[in-house]
BAMI-926046 format. One record per residue (C-alpha): x, y, z; residue in three letters. Coordinates in steps of 0.001 Angstrom, whole numbers, padded with zeros to 6 digits, always signed. Layout:
% residues N
XYZALA
...
***
This chain:
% residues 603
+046707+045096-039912UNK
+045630+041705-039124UNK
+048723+040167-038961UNK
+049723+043046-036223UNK
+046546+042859-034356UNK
+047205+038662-034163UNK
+050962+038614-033268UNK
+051195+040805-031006UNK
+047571+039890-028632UNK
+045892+042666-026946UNK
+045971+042255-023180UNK
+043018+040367-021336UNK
+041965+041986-018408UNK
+044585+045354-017950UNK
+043361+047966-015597UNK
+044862+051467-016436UNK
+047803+052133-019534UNK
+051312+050944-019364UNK
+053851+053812-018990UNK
+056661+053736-020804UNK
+059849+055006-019633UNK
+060595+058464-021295UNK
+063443+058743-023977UNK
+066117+060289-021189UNK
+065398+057640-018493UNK
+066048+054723-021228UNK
+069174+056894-022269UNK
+070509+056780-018721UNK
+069633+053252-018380UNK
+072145+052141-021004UNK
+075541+051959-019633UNK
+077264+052866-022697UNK
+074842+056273-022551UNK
+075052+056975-019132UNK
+078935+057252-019979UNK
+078899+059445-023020UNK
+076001+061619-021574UNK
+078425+061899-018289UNK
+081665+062772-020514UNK
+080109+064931-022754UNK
+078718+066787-019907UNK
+082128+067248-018138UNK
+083513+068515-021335UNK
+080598+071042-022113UNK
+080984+072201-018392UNK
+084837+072822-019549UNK
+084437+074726-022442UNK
+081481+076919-020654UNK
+083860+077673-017661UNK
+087407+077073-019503UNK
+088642+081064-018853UNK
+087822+080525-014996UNK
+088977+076583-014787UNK
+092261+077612-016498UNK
+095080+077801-013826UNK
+097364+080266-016582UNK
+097447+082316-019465UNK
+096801+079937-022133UNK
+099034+081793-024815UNK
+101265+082985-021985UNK
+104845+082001-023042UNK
+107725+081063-020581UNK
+111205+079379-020323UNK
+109710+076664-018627UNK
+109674+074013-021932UNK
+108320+070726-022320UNK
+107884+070536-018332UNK
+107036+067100-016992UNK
+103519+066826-014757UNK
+104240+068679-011610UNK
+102319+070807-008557UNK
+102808+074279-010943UNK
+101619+072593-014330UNK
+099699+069586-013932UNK
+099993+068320-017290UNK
+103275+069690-017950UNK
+104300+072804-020705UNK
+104720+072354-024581UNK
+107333+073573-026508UNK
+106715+077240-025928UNK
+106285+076880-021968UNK
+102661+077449-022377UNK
+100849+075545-019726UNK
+099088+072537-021369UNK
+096230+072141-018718UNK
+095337+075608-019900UNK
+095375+075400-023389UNK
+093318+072156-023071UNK
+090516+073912-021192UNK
+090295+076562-023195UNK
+090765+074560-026278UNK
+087775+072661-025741UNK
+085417+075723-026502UNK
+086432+076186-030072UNK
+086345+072142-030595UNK
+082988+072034-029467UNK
+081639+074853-031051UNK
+083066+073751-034204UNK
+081340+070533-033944UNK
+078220+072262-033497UNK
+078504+074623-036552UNK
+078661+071398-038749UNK
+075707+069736-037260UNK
+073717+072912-037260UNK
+074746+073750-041387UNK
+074329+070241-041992UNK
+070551+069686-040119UNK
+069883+073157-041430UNK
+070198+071787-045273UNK
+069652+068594-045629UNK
+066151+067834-043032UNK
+064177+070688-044585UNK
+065205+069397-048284UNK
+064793+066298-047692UNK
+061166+066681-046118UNK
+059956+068875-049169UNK
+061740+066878-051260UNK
+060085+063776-049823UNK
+056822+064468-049650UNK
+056452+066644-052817UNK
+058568+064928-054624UNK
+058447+066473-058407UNK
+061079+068934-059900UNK
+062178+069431-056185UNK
+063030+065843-055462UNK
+064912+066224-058924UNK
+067029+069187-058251UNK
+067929+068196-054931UNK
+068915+065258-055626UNK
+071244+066087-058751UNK
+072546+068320-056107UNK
+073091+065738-053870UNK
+074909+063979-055950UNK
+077498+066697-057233UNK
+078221+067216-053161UNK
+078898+063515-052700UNK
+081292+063588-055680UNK
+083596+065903-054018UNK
+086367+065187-052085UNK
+085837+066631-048542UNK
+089383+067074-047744UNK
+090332+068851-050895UNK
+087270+071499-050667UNK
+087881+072194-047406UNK
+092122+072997-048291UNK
+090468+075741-050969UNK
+088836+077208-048646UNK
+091472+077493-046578UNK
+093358+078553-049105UNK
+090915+081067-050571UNK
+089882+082713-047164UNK
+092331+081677-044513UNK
+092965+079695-041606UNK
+089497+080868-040420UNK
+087939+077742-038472UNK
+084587+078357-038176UNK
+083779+078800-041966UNK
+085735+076219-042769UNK
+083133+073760-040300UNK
+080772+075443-041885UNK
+081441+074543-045258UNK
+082141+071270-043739UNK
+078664+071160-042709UNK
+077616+072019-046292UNK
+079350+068977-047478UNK
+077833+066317-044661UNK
+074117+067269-045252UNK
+073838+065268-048202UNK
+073780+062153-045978UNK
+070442+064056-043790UNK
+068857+064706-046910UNK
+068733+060937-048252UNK
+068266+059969-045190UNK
+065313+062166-044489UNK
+063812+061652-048031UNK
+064003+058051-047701UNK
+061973+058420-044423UNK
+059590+060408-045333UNK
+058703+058886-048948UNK
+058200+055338-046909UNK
+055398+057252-044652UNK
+053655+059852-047207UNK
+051291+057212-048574UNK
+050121+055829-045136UNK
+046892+055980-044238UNK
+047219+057866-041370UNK
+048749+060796-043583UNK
+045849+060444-046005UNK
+043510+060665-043430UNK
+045123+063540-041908UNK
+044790+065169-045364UNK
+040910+064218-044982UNK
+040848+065734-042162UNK
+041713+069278-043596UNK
+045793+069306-042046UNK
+047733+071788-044134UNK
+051015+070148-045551UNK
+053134+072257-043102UNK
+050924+070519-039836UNK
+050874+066741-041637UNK
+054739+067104-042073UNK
+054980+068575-038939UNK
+053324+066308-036534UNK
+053093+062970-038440UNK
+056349+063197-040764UNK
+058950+064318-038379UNK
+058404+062410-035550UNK
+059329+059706-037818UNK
+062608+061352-038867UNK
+063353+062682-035223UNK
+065737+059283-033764UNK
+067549+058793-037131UNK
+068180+062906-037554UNK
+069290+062818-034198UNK
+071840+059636-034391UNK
+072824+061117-037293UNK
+073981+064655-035920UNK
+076161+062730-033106UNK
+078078+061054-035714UNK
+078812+064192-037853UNK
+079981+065793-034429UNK
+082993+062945-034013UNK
+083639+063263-037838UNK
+083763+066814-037606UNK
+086186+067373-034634UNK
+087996+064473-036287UNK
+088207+066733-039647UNK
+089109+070290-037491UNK
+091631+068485-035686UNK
+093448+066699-038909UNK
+093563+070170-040672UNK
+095101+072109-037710UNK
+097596+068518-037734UNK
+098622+069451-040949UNK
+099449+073053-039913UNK
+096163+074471-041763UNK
+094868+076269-038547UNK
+095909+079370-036776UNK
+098600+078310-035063UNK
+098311+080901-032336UNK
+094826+080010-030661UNK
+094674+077417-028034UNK
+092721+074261-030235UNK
+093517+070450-029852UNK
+094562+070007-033178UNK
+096943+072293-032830UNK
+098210+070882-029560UNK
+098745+067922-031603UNK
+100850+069080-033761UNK
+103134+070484-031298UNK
+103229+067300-029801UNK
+103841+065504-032460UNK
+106946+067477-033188UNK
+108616+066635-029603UNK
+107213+063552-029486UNK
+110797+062112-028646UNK
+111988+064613-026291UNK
+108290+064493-024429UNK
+105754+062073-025333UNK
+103126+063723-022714UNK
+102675+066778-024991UNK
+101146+064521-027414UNK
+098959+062245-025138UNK
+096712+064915-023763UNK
+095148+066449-026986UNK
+094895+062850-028397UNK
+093158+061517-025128UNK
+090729+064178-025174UNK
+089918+064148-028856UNK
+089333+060264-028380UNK
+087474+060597-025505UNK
+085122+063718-027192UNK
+085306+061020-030311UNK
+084057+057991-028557UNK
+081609+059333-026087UNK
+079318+061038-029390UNK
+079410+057807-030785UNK
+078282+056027-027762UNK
+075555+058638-027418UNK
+074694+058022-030464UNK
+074266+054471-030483UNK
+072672+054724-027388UNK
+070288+057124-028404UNK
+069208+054969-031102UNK
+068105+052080-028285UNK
+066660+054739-026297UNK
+064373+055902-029420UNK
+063518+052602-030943UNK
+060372+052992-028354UNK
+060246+048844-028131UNK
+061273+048453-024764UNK
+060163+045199-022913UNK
+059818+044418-019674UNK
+061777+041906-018180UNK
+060270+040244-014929UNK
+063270+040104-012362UNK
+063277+036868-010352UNK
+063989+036840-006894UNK
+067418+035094-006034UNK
+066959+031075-003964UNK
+068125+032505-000178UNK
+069721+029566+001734UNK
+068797+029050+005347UNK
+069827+026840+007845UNK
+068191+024070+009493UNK
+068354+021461+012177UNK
+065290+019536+010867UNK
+066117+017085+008433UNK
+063491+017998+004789UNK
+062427+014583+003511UNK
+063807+014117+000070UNK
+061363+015491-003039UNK
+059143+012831-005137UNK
+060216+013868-008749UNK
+057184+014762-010467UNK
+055973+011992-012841UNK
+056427+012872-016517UNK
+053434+014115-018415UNK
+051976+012061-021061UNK
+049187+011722-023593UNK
+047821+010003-025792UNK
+047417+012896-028519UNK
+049366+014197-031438UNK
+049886+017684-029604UNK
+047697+018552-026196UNK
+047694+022029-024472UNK
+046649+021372-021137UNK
+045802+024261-018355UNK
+047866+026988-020682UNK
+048591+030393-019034UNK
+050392+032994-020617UNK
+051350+036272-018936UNK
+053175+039130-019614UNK
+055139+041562-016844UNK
+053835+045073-016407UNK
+055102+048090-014450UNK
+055064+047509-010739UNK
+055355+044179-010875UNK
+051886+042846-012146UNK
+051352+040769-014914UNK
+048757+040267-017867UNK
+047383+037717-018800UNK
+046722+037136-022662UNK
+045668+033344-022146UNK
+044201+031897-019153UNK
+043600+028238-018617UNK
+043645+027315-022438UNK
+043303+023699-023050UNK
+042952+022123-026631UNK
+044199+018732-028751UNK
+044743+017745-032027UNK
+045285+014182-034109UNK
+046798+012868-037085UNK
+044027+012994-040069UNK
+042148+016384-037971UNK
+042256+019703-038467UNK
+041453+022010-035395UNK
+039931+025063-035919UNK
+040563+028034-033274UNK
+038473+030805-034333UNK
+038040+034377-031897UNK
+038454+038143-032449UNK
+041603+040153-032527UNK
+042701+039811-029297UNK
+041371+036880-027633UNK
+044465+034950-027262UNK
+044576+032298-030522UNK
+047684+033599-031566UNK
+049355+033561-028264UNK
+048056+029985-028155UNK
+049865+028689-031601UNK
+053024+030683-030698UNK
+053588+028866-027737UNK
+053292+025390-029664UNK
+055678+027276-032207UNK
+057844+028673-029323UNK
+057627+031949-030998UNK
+056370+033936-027806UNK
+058510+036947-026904UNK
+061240+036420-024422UNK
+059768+038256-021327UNK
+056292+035945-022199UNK
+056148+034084-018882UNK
+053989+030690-019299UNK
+052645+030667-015578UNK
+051116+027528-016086UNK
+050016+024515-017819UNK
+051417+021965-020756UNK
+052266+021907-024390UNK
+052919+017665-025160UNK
+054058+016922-028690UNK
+053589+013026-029100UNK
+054326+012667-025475UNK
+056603+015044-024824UNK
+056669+018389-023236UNK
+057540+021358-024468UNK
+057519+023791-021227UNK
+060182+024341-018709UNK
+058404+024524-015903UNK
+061424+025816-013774UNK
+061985+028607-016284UNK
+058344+029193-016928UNK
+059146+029431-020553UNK
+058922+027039-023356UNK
+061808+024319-023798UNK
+063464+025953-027003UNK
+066131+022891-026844UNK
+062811+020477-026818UNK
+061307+022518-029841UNK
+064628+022741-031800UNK
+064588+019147-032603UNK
+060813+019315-033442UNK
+060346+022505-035585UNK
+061410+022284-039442UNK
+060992+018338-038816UNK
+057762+017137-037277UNK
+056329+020748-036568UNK
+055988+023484-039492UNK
+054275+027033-039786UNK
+052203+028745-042780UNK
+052093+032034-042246UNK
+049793+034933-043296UNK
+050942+037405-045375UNK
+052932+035708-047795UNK
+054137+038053-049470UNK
+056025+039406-046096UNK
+057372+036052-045543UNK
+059573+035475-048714UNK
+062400+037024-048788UNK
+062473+039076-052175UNK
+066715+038479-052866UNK
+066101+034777-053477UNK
+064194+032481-055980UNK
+061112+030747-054783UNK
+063666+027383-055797UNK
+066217+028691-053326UNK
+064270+029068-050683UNK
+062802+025596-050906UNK
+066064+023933-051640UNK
+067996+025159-048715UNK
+065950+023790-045962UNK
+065428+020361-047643UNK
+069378+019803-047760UNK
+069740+020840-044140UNK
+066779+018815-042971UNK
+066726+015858-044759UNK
+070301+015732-045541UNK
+069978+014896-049525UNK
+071623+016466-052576UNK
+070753+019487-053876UNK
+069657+017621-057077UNK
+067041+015963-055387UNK
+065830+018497-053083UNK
+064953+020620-055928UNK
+063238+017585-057830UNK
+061423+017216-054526UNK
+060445+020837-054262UNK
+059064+020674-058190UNK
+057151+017933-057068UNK
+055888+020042-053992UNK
+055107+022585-056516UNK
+053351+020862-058699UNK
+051451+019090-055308UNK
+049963+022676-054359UNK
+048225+023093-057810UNK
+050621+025168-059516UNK
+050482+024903-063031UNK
+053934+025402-063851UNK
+056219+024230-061531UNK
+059247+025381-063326UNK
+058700+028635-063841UNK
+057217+029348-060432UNK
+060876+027645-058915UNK
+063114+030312-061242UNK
+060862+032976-060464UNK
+061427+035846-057365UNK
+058598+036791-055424UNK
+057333+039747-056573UNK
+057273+037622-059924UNK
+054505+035637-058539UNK
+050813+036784-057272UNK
+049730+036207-054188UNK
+047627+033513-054035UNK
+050654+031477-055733UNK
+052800+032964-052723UNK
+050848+030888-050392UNK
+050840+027634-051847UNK
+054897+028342-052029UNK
+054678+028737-048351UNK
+052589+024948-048052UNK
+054921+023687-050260UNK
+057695+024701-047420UNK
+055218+024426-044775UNK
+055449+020118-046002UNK
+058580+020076-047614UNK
+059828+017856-044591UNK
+056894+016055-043552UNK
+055786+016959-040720UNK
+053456+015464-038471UNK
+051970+018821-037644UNK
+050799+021996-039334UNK
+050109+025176-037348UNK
+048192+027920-039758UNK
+048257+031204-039092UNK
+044923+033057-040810UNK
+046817+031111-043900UNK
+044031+032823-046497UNK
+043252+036598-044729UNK
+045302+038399-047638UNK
+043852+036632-050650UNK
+040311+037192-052659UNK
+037431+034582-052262UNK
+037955+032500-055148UNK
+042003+032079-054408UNK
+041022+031400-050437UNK
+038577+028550-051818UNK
+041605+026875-053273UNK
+044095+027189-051210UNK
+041501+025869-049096UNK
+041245+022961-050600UNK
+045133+022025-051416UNK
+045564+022201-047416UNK
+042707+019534-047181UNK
+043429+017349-050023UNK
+047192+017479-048641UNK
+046216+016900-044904UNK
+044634+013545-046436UNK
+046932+012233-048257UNK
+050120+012685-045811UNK
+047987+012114-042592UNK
+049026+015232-041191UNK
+047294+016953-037910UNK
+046687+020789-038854UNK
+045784+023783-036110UNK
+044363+026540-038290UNK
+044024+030410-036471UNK
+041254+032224-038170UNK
+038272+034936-037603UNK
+036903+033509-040461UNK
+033787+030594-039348UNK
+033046+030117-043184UNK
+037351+028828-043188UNK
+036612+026497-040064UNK
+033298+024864-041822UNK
+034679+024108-044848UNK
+037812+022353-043503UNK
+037638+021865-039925UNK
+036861+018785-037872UNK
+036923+020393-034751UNK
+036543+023839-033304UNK
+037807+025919-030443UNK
+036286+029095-029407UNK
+038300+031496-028071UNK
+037194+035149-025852UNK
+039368+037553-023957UNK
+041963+034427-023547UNK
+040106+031788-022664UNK
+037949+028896-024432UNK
+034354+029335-023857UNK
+033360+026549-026395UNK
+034686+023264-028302UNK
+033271+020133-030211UNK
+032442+019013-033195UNK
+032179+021835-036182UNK
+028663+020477-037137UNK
+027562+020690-033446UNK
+029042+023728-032776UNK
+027844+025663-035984UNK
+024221+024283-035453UNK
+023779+024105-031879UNK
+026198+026887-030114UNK
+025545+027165-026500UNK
+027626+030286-025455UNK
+026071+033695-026634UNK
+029856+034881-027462UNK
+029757+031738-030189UNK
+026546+032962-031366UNK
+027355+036134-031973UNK
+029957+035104-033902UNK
+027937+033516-036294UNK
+025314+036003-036530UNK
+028024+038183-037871UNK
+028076+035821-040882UNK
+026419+037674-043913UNK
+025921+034061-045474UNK
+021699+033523-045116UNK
+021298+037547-044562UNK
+018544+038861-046058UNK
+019960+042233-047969UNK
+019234+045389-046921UNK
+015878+047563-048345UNK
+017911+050615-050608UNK
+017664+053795-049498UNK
+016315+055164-052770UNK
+013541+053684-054423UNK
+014066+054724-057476UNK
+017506+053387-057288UNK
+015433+049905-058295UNK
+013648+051282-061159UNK
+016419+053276-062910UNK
+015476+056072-062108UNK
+018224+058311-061178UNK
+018777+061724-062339UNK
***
């Protein structure tokens, strides 16, 4: 949770809750959805109204054959004379309706299985998925031609059985969903709580299931109008009702003597095709819920002018005389309406060669934000209204763009600026070896062999106190504990040499006794290569046992610097102080609540 509450920064100073746009509005946004919600609709309206849109007798035969587009038959007649306009209209009822059957069998089976299955696991889990497995294995084509076979050219069973066949794809999909969210806490403390298993799966395991069940039933209605149509093609349909696929076919057949019988049917499957894939893609934006809010920047309006402007002073470059300096630092974010939020307000901090810098604060108060913007790892709607970042001299911030310079920081990061993470575990990626991982971004970096970048990453190994270097290079993460983890992460973090460190609550997942060495490898390693080092922590026992200097940091802003000795004796700001009264270290433990507890004497 830390790592969430940290990355992301609450907002400093927000009046009233940000409203996000509902699911249809985002839908309707996207252009791709606004087009497939605006076919689909057309079509639906079609097959709702298709006996009182048709101009004829869809079945009605005549002498008029394969009749090019005129006033009397729009799109022409087919082989038969029967009016094609027609037969399209009414053709799109059964399509549709079809479609749905599938999606209905297929939701039908496979959500409720794979919830029970899911959560319960067990026997149930096992049956179901044997089950699974035995649908999967069959060839969808060839079971649908039995049943065709065994109870005719009947085209609703046969989607219906076609449904049967596509819900093994929503059952793994749901059980997959719903085994990754059983265990969370939120479900266990909804089980505290007294929930039944019906009201827990309900309200907190569906809503998780809802956007991919939902994506999922668009797709199976393309594949399954796809499917009708390519039976009813190969002259497995009943030939006298009024269906694309059967329009096809007839098509197909005078495709020489009248191509136009052919294009119609096709057009509208592809159309029908392509517009629940679109939806479906677009529905999956829609429900991703992640939706950020872009500022929009008024366009430069020219005017004219008789008076002659005198020519602009360029603005002299910024300089200093520090390793990095954050000068007058404002972050904001924009909101509904066209407000911002600020998460850092006036921020202004520096660090050497041979310090470290300390910036300690609650969830929330803007530290993060702070070493994100020296990282250029803010979001790309984070707007930095104001102030400085200067690496040896040289900015970082477009001021223009009120953004950071990512060109500036692309010849900086990996080389002169690197980043330990928290969490290590979450920041090794568990398909490679520890080796791999190191090797790769010495070769690109440093531009040596692969030989020697792995005898330098050994050596880096060995240079973060692990014990066997060899093993820990061959091994994959989840081969290594944690606290080994995140010395592999300093070892990358100085692989290159940098001239700065930024730490991000480097020891918040590891026990005491592991923190207390890790502790010291970043010291003894900030000494010996000279390094400057920003560490991010809650932690004021972290900053006095390797800090030089400390920044403290409330609702965005720095309320107190100096010295770590000065500041951990002699705090001036209450917020400081309370801080450090939340120490336990020098607490005198509470009295127990039973007396006897003391004097063993419990029943």
């Amino acid at each position: 949770m830390t790592a969430t509450l940290d990355s992301a920064e609450l907002p400093v100073g927000q009046t009233g809750t940000m409203k996000r746009a509902g699911v249809i509005g985002r839908l309707l946004r996207n252009t791709m959805g606004l087009f497939a919600v605006v076919v689909l609709t057309l079509i639906i309206v079609c097959a709702v109204f298709a006996p009182w849109l048709a101009p004829m007798d869809p079945n009605r035969a005549t002498n008029d054959v394969l009749l090019r587009p005129s006033a009397g038959h729009l799109f022409g007649t087919d082989s038969t004379g029967r009016d094609i306009l027609s037969r399209l209209l009414v053709g799109t009822r059964g399509t549709l309706l079809s479609a749905a059957i599938a999606a209905i069998v297929a939701i039908g089976i496979g959500l409720p299985a794979g919830l029970i299955a899911g959560y319960y696991g067990k026997w149930f889990d096992s049956v179901s998925s044997w089950s699974t497995n035995i649908l999967m294995s069959l060839p969808t084509m060839i079971v649908l031609l039995a049943v065709r076979a065994a109870l005719g050219p009947n085209v609703y069973v046969t989607m219906a059985i076609f449904g049967v066949m596509m819900s093994p794809g929503f059952f793994r999909l749901v059980r997959t969903a719903t085994q990754s969210v059983r265990n969370e806490l939120y479900v266990d403390a909804a089980r505290v709580a007294g929930l039944s298993d019906f009201r827990i799966i309900g309200r907190h395991i569906l809503g998780v299931v809802r956007a991919p069940v939902i994506i999922q039933a668009a797709m199976v209605c393309g594949i399954a109008i796809s499917f009708q149509s390519s039976l009813e093609f190969l002259g497995l349909g009943d030939a006298t009702s009024a269906t694309w696929g059967v329009m096809v076919m007839d098509g197909f057949r005078t495709i020489f003597r009248a191509p136009l019988t052919l294009l119609w049917p096709s057009v509208a499957i592809s159309l029908t095709i392509g517009s629940f894939v679109l939806l479906a893609n677009a529905l999956r934006d829609a429900l991703e819920d992640q939706a950020t809010i872009a500022e929009k920047k008024p366009r430069a309006v020219r005017t004219r002018s008789t008076a002659v402007e005198p020519a602009a002073t360029p603005a002299a470059a910024p300089t200093s005389t520090h390793l990095l300096e954050v000068r007058d630092l404002r972050i904001q974010y924009p909101q509904p309406g066209g407000t911002r939020t600020t998460v850092v307000d006036g921020v202004s901090w520096f660090v050497d060669r041979d310090e470290v810098l300390g910036i300690v604060g609650e969830s929330g108060s803007g530290k993060s934000q702070s070493a994100f913007a020296v990282l250029g790892l803010l979001p790309q709607n984070a707007i930095v209204a104001n102030g400085q970042i200067l690496f040896d001299g040289v900015s970082t911030v477009d001021d223009r763009a009120h953004a950071i310079d990512q060109t500036a920081l692309s010849r900086l990061r990996g080389k002169r600026i690197a980043y330990i993470p928290q969490e290590p575990m979450s920041n090794l990626d568990p398909s490679f070896t520890i080796g791999s991982q190191l090797v790769r971004p010495i070769t690109r970096t440093l531009g040596i062999s692969r030989a020697e970048a792995e005898t330098r990453a050994l050596d880096l190994l060995r240079s973060v106190e692990i014990k066997d270097p060899r093993r820990a290079f061959m091994a994959y993460p989840h081969q290594i504990s944690g606290g080994m983890a995140q010395r592999v992460l300093i070892a990358g973090a100085i692989s290159c040499e940098p001239d700065l460190i930024i730490a991000d609550e480097p020891t918040t997942a590891l026990d005491v006794t592991v923190q207390a060495e890790v502790l010291d490898v970043i010291r003894d390693l900030q000494t010996d290569l000279h390094q400057g080092i920003v560490l991010v922590t809650h932690n004021f026992g972290v900053v006095a046992d390797i800090c030089d200097r400390v920044a403290v940091m409330q609702n965005g802003r720095i309320v107190e610097q100096g010295d770590v000795r000065t500041i951990l004796r002699n705090p001036t700001h209450e917020y400081t102080q309370m801080l450090l009264e939340s120490m336990l270290v020098g607490k005198t433990p509470l009295t127990p609540l039973l007396p006897h507890a003391t004097t063993g004497g419990s029943r």
